[in-house]
N, C-alpha and C positions, 0 to 999 in steps of 0.2 A: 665598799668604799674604805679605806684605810686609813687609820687615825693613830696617837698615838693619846694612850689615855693615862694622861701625868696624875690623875688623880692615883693611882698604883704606886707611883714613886715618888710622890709628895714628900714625905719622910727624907729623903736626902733625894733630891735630883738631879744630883752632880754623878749619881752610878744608875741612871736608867737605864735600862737596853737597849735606847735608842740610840746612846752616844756608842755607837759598837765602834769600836778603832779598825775593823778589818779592813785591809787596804783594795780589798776588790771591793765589798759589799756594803761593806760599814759606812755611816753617816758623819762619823768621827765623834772626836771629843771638844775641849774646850782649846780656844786659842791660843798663841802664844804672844801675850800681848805687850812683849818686849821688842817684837816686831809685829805692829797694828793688829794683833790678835787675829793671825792668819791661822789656821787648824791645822796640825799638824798630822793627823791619824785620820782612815777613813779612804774609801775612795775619791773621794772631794780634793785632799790635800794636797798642798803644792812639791809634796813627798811622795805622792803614789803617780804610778804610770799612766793612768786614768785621768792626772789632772783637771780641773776646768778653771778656766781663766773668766770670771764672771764679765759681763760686759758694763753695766749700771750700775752707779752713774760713771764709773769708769773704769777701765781693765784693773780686774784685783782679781784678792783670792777668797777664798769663802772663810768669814773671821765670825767669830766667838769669844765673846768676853764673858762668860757666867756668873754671876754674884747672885746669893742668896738677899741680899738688903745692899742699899744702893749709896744708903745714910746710914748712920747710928742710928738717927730715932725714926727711922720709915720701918713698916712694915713689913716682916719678910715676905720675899715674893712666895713662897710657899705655905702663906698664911690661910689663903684663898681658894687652892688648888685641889685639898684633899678629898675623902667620898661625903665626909660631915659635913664638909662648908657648902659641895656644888649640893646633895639630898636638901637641906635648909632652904638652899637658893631659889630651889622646885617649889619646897612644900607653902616659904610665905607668900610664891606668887602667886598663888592657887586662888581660888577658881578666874581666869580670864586678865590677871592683871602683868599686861605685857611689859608695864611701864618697871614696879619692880623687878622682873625677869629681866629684863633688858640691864638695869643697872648693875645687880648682883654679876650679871653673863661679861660684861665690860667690866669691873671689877679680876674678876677670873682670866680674861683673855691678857687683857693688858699688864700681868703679875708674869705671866709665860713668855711674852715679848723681852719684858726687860732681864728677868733672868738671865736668859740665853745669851743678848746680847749681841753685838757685832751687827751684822746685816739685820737679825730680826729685829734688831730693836732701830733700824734706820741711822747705825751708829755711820758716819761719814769715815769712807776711807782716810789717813794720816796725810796725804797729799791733798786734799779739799780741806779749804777754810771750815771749821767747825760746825758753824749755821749756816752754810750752805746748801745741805744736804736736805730731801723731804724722807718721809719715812715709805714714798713710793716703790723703794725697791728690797723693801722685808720680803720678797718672795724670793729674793737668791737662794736661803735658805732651805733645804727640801724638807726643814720641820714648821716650815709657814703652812703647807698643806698639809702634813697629817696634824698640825695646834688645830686649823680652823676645822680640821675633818671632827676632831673631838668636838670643837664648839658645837658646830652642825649637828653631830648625834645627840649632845645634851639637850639643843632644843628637839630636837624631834622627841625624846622620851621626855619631856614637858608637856608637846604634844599632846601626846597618847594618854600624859595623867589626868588630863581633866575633858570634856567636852567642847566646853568652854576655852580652852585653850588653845585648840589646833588651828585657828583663823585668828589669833587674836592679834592684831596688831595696833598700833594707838601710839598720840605724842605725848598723851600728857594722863599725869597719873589720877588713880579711879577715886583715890581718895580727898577729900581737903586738905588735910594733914600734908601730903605731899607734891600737893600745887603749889602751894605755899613755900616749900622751900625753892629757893633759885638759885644755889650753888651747892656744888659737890657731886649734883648729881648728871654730870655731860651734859651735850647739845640734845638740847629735844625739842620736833615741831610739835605743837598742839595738833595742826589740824593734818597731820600724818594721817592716812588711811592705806587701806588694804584696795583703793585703786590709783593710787599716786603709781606713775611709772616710773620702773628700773630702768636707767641707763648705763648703757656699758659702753664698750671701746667701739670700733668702726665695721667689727665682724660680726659682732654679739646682737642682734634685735633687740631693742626695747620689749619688756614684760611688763602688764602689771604686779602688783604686788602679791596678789592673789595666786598669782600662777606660780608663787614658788614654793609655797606651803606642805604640798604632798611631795614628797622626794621619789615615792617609789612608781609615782603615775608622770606619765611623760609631760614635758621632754628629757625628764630628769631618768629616773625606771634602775635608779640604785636604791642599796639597803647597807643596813650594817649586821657583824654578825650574830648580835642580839637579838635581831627585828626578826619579822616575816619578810622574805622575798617577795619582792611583787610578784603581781598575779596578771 
């Protein structure tokens, strides 16, 4: 499964090798947001013969606005991303607590969204009202799929670090200490469980929650290239 592991180019992520400009293969770089931060490099671009003219929420072109800090006093989005922050992220959820796993993991996802910017971060094309937009179509992007392939692999080697962890799923945290708090830390149900079903679009079946835990056991029967292949 293919991902792209930011935690490598945390350090400046404005020169990772995923932003390759080649005009056949490349993903491109950042946009030109003196025109709605359309990309100008890459096979994507509205410069290469390859074009794509995205369709959602309406015909554009695949836009990137990158910024490291989004305010003066926010947080850089690379604060969060590096091998320190996600290892820590592992080690305080340890043994079974899904609740801080989950927050630290949203923390991390949502720092790579805005980054990037444009489509990933659900920025509305320059001809749509501002707030009109939802953040439904961050997958124009093709680093919507290798972000969340990384998110994916971190939980899985979460997984693996403990017993107690590879089924762990839950709404509400294990501690008192942080039942207690009720902001900052997102939406969560209490009574979440590992048989509440997954819904998806009109092709997709409902799962329960349980069924999506092994990646390498079907219907799933991917790995990354760290893991063991399934068997």
């Amino acid at each position: 499964m293919p991902y792209w592991d930011w935690s490598r180019d945390h350090r400046d992520l404005f020169k990772a090798p995923v932003f390759d400009p080649d005009p056949v293969s490349g993903l491109g770089e950042n946009g030109a947001c003196d025109d709605d931060c359309n990309i100008q490099t890459g096979a994507l671009s509205e410069l290469s013969h390859s074009a794509v003219n995205l369709s959602w929420p309406i015909p554009h072109v695949l836009r990137r606005n990158m910024t490291v800090r989004a305010e003066p006093d926010d947080d850089p989005h690379n604060s969060t991303v590096g091998v320190e922050f996600v290892s820590q992220a592992m080690e305080i959820s340890t043994p079974g607590d899904y609740f801080m796993f989950q927050h630290k993991m949203t923390q991390i996802h949502n720092h790579i969204h805005n980054f990037v910017g444009g489509d990933l971060e659900g920025e509305c094309p320059k001809i749509i009202p501002k707030y009109e937009c939802s953040g439904s179509f961050t997958s124009n992007d093709p680093l919507f799929w290798l972000h969340h392939g990384q998110m994916d692999r971190i939980w899985w080697n979460w997984q693996m670090a403990h017993p107690h962890n590879f089924d762990a799923f839950h709404g509400f945290a294990l501690t008192k200490e942080f039942q207690q708090m009720q902001t900052g830390w997102g939406d969560f149900k209490p009574n979440a469980s590992v048989d509440h079903m997954l819904r998806f679009d009109h092709v997709t079946a409902p799962v329960h929650v349980s069924r999506t835990f092994n990646v390498s056991a079907p219907p799933f029967c991917y790995y990354y290239d760290d893991q063991e292949p399934p068997v």
